[in-house]
N, C-alpha and C positions, 0 to 999 in steps of 0.2 A: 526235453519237452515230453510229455507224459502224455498216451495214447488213450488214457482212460478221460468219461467223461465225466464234466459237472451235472451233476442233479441236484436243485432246491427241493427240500422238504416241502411238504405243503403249511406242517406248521412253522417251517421258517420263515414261510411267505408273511404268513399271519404276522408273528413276532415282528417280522422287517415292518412293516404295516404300523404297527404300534408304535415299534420304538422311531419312526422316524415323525410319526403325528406327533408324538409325546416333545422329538427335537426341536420340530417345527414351530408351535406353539409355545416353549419354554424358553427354548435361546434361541430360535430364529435359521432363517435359511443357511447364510454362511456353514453354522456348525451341523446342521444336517447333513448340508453336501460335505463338510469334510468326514463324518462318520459314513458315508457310504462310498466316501472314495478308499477310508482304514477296509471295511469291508471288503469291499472289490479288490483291494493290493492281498488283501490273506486268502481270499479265495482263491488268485493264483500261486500265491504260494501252496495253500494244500493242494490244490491241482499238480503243482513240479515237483514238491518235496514231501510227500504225505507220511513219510517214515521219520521225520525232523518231530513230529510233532511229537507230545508225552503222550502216551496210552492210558486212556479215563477207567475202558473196561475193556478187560481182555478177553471174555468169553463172548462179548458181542463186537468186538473188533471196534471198536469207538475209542477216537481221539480228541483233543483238546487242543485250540488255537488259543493263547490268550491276545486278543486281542489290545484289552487296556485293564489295568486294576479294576475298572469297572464291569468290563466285559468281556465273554469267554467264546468260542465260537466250538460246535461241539459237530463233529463229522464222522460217519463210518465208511470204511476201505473196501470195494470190493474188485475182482478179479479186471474188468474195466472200466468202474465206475469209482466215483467218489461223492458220496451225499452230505451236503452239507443239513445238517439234521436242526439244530437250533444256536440262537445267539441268547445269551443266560446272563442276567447281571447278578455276576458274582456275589451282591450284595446281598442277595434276596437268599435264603433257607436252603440250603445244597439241598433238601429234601422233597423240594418241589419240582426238581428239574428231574421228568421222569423220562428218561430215553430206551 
C-alpha cells in the first residue's frame, strides 16, 4: 500500500463532468456507473503500482493508464503524491491533449 496521496486535477474534475453527462444521456445510467467504477478500480491501481504504468513524458514525469481502447487516463508521480491529471479519448487528435 502506497503512502502517497491521490490528487484530482481540476481539469479532471471538468472532463469527469463531461464524460459522464455525455454517458448519461447516450447509453444511460448502467454504463456510466460502470465507467466510473473502470475509473475508480485504476485509480487505485496508480495509487499501488505507479511504476507499472508506460511513461508518456519523462521530463515531466507523466504517465499513462489505458484505461479502454477508447480511453487513457494520464497522471504525474511525485515524492508523496500522485495526480491524476486528465482522462483523454484516445480517439480524439493526440495533439489536443496538452499536459
Amino acid at each position: 500500500m502506497s503512502d502517497r496521496k491521490l490528487k484530482w486535477s481540476d481539469r479532471l474534475l471538468q472532463e469527469n463532468r463531461l464524460l459522464f453527462d455525455y454517458l448519461l444521456e447516450e447509453w444511460g445510467k448502467e454504463i456510466a456507473i460502470s465507467v466510473r467504477e473502470q475509473i475508480d478500480r485504476a485509480a487505485t491501481r496508480i495509487l499501488n503500482s505507479p511504476e507499472h504504468f508506460q511513461i508518456f513524458s519523462k521530463p515531466k514525469n507523466i504517465r499513462r493508464c489505458v484505461l479502454s481502447p477508447q480511453t487513457s487516463i494520464f497522471f504525474k508521480v511525485g515524492k508523496d503524491w500522485i495526480e491524476i491529471l486528465s482522462i483523454f479519448d484516445n480517439r480524439q487528435n493526440p495533439h489536443k491533449l496538452k499536459l
